[in-house]
C-alpha positions in Angstrom: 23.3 83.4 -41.7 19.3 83.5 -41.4 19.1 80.5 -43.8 21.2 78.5 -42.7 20.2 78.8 -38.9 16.5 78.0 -40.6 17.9 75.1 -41.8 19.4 73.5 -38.6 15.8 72.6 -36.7 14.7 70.9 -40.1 18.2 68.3 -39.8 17.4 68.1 -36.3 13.8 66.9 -36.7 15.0 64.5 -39.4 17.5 63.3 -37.5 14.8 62.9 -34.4 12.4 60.8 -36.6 15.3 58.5 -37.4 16.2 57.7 -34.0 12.4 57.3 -33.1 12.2 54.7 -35.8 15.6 53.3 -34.7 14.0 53.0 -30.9 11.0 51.2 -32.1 12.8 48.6 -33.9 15.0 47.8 -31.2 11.7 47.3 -28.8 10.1 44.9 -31.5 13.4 42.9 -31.5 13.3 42.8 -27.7 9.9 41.3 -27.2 10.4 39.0 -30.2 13.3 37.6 -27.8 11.4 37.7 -24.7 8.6 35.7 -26.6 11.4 33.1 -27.6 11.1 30.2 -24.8 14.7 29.4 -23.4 15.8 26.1 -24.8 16.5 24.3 -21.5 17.1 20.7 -21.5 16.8 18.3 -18.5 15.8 14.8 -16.9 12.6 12.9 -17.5 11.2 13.4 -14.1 10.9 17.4 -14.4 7.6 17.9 -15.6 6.4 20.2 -19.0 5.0 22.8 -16.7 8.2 23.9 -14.7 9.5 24.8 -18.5 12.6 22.6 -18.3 12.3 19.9 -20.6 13.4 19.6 -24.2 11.4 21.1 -26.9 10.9 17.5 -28.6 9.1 16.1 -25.3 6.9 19.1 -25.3 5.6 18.7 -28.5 4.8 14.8 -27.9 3.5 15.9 -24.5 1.0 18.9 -26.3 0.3 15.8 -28.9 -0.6 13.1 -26.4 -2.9 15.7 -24.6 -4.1 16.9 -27.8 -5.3 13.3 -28.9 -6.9 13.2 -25.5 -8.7 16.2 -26.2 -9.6 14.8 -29.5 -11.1 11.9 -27.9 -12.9 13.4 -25.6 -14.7 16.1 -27.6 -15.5 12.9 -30.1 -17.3 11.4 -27.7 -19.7 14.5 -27.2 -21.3 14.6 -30.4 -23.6 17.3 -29.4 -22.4 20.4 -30.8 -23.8 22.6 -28.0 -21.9 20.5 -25.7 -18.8 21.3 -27.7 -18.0 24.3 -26.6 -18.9 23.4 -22.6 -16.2 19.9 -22.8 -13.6 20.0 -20.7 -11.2 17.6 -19.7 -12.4 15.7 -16.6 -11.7 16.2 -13.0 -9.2 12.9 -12.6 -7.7 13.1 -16.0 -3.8 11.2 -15.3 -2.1 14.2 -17.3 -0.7 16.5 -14.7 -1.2 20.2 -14.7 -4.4 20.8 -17.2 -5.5 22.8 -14.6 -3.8 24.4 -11.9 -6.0 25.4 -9.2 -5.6 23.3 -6.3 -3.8 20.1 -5.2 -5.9 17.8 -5.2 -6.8 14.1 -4.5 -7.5 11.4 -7.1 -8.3 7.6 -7.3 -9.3 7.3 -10.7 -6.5 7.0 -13.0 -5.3 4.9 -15.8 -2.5 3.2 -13.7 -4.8 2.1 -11.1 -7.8 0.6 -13.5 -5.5 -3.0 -13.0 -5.2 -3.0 -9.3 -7.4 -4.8 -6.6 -8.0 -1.9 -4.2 -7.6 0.9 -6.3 -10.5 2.5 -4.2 -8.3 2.6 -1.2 -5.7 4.1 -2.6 -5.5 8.2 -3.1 -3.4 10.1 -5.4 -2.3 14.2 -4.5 -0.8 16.0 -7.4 0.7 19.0 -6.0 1.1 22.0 -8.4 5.0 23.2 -7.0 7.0 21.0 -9.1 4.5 18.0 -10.1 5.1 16.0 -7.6 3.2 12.9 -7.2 2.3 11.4 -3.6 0.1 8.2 -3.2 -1.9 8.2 0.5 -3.7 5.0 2.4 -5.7 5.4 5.8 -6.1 3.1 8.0 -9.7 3.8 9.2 -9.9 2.7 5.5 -8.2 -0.5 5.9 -9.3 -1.8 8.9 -12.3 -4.0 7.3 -9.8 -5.8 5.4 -8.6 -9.1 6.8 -5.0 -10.2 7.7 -5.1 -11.9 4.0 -6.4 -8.8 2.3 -4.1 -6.4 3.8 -0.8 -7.8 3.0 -1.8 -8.2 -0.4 -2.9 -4.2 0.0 0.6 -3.6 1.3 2.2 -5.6 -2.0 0.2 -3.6 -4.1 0.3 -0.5 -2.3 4.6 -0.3 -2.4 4.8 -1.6 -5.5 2.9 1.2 -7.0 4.9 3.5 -4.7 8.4 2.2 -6.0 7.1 1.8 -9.5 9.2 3.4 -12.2 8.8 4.6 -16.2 10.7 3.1 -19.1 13.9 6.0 -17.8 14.2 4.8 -14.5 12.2 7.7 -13.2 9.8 7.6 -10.2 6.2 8.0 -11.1 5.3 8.9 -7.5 7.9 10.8 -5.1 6.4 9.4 -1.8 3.7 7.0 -0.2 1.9 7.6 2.8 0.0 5.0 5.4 -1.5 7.1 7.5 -1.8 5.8 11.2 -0.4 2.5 10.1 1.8 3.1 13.2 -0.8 3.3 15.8 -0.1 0.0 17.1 3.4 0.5 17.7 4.8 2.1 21.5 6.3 5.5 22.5 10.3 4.4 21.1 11.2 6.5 23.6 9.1 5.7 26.6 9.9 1.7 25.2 13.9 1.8 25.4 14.0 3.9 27.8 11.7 1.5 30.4 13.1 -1.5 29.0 16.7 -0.7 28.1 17.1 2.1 30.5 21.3 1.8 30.8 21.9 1.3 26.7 24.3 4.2 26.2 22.9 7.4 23.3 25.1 9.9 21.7 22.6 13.1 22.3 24.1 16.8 20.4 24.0 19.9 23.0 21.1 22.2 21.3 23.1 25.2 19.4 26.1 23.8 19.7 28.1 20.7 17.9 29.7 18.9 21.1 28.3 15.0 21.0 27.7 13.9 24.7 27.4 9.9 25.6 24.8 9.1 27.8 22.5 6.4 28.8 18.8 6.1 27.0 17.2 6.6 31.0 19.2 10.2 31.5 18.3 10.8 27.9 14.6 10.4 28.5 14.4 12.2 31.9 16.4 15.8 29.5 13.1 15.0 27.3 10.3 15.0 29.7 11.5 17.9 32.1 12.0 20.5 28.8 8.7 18.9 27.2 5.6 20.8 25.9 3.2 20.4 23.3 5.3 18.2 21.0 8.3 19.8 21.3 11.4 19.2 23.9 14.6 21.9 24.6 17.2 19.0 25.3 19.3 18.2 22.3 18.4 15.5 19.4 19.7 11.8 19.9 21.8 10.2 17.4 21.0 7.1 15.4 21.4 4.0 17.4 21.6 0.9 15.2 18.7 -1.9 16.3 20.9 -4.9 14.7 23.6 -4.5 16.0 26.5 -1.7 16.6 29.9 -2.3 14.5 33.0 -0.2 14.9 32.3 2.8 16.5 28.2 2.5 15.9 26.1 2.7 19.0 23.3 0.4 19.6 22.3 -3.1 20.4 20.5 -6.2 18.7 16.4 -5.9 19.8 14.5 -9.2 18.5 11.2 -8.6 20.3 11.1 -4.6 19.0 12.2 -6.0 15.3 9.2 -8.5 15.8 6.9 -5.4 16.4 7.8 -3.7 13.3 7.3 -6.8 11.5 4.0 -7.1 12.3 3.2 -4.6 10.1 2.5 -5.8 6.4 4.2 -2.7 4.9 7.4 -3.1 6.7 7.6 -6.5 6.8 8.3 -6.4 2.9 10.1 -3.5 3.3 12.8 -4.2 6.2 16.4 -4.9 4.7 15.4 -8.4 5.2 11.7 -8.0 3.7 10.3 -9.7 0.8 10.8 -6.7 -1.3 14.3 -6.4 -0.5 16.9 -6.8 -3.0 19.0 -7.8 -0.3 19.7 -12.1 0.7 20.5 -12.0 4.1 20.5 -14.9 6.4 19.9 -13.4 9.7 18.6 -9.6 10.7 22.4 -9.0 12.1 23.8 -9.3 9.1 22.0 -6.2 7.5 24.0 -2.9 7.1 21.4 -0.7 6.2 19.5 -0.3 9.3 17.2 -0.3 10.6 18.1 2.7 12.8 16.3 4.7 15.8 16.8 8.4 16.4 14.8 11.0 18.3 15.0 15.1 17.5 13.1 17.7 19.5 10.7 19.6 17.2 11.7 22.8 14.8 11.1 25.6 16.9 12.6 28.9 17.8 14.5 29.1 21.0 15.5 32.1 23.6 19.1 32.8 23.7 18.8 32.8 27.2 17.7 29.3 27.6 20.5 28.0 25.6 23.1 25.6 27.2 26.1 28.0 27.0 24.8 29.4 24.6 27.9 30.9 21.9 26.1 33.3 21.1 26.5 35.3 24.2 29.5 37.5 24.4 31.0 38.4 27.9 31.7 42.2 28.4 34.7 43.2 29.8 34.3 46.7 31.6 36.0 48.5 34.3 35.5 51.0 36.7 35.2 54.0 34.7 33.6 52.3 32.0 30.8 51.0 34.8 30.0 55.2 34.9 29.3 55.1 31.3 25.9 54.2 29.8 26.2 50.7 28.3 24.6 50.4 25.1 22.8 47.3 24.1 24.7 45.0 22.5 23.2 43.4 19.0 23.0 40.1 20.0 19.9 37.9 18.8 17.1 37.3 21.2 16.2 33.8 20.1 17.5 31.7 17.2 15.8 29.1 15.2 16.4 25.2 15.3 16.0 23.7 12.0 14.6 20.6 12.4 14.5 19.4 8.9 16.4 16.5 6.5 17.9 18.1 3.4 17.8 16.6 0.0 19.7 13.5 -0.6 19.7 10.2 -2.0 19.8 7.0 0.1 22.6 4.2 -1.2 23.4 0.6 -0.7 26.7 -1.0 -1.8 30.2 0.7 -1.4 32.2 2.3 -4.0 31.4 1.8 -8.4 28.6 -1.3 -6.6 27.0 2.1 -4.8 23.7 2.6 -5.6 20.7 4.8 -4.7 17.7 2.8 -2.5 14.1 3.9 -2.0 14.3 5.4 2.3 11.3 3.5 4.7 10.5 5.1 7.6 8.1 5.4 10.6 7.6 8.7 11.7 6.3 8.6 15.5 5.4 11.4 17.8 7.2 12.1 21.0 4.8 12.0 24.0 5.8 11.4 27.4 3.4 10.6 28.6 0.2 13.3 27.1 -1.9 11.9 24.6 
């Protein structure tokens, strides 16, 4: 009985080695996988940073960098240098380093164009997006001449596209190219104070008609600081309302947006357009006027009936009892934001997607 319990612990060890060795070869397997990159496979646009391209593209990516690198370092023949080369501040390859977004006017692309010094580039490191930015405290020396060939230039890099039909650029900017233009909503509602709006009640979904002059007075009494607490207008159509659209056809405000050289190649009716239309009325694709208040978070209590309240219903002996506090919110936010989407022309298998033009304008009322 003695030997045999002697020999027990000695199994037991044996067997405890086994399983340690066991263990460890399962861990080495594990972070062999978790060094394995996921094979994910996706559309031309996603860039080789966000990890969500095919292996074959990130190999000829790594290659084309890697020839640039190559080129680079051959051009420092100094080997002291070697060793201090990097790859410059306004290289075009996106992501060689990822500290900062920053702004660029020296890349390949541009080396062909006539103002390429106006023109600024923002690479921003969530996603690789692209945006191109013009100022106009940088434009304003350029004559009439110069600055609609700026303009022709400046969207045609914008809507400019690779051999996949991708977008090089996700958005262009003119900053202050709007300046020149009046409040919208001071304009209609001074000159076209009786053209009836669709306005939404804030926090709830009820569409109330009502004239652009009631409208604007909701506006200025509940506005502060860039924000109002009346409810958003809906679109109103500036060539013309069809069906159950609302709005009007306004020749001397189309005239005003004309005489701007981005939109005037840019309008339905533009230069740019893919569209032949005769006349302005004829477009169905806008353009289109709408005004919203400003995101911003909002007491419950100023709410327009608001739904959020609930009514108590108590009685007498209940009106004895303490009343706890009921868990309703204090404020709630009001998103003011556009979701993703794609913009379309064309109905049904003729459908298809559109670059969106748009003049953002504050609301003032008045303060400047």
């Amino acid at each position: 009985l003695s030997t045999g319990g002697k020999e027990k612990p000695k199994t037991n060890a044996e067997e405890l080695q086994i399983k340690k060795v066991k263990k460890k070869k399962k861990k080495k397997h594990k972070e062999n996988e978790k060094r394995k990159r996921p094979k994910m496979y996706s559309k031309s646009i996603q860039t080789i940073c966000s990890g969500l391209v095919s292996d074959i593209e990130d190999q000829e990516a790594k290659g084309i960098i890697d020839d640039h690198l190559k080129d680079f370092n051959g051009k420092n023949m100094d080997p002291k240098k070697d060793c201090e080369s990097k790859i410059p501040e306004n290289s075009e390859f996106p992501f060689v380093s990822l500290k900062e977004p920053r702004v660029q006017n020296k890349l390949k692309r541009l080396d062909t164009l006539e103002f390429k010094q106006l023109i600024h580039i923002e690479h921003q490191p969530n996603g690789g997006a692209s945006v191109i930015h013009a100022y106009s405290n940088e434009l304003s020396h350029l004559s009439p001449v110069e600055m609609e060939r700026f303009a022709e230039e400046f969207v045609g890099l914008v809507f400019s596209e690779n051999e996949n039909c991708a977008a090089y650029y996700v958005m262009g900017i003119v900053h202050g190219a709007a300046t020149y233009l009046p409040d919208f909503l001071d304009y209609f509602s001074f000159n076209f104070p009786n053209s009836p709006v669709k306005m939404e009640i804030l926090g709830k979904k009820d569409i109330e008609t009502t004239t652009m002059s009631n409208f604007h007075a909701q506006v200025k009494r509940t506005y502060s600081h860039g924000t109002y607490r009346a409810g958003p207008m809906r679109q109103i159509s500036l060539v013309g309302a069809v069906d159950e659209e609302v709005g009007d056809y306004f020749p001397e405000f189309l005239d005003m947006l004309e005489e701007s050289p981005f939109l005037k190649c840019t309008l339905p009716w533009g230069t740019l357009s893919s569209l032949k239309l005769e006349s302005r009325k004829d477009s169905d694709d806008g353009p289109i006027m709408w005004v919203r208040p400003g995101e911003q978070m909002i007491p419950v209590a100023d709410m327009p009936k608001s739904p959020f309240k609930r009514k108590r219903t108590t009685n007498e002996i209940k009106n004895l009892q303490y009343l706890p506090r009921t868990s309703e919110p204090r404020e709630m936010l009001f998103e003011d934001r556009t979701r993703a989407h794609a913009d379309h022309i064309g109905q049904g298998f003729e459908r298809q997607t559109t670059a969106a033009v748009g003049v953002l304008k504050a609301v003032h009322c008045g303060e400047w």
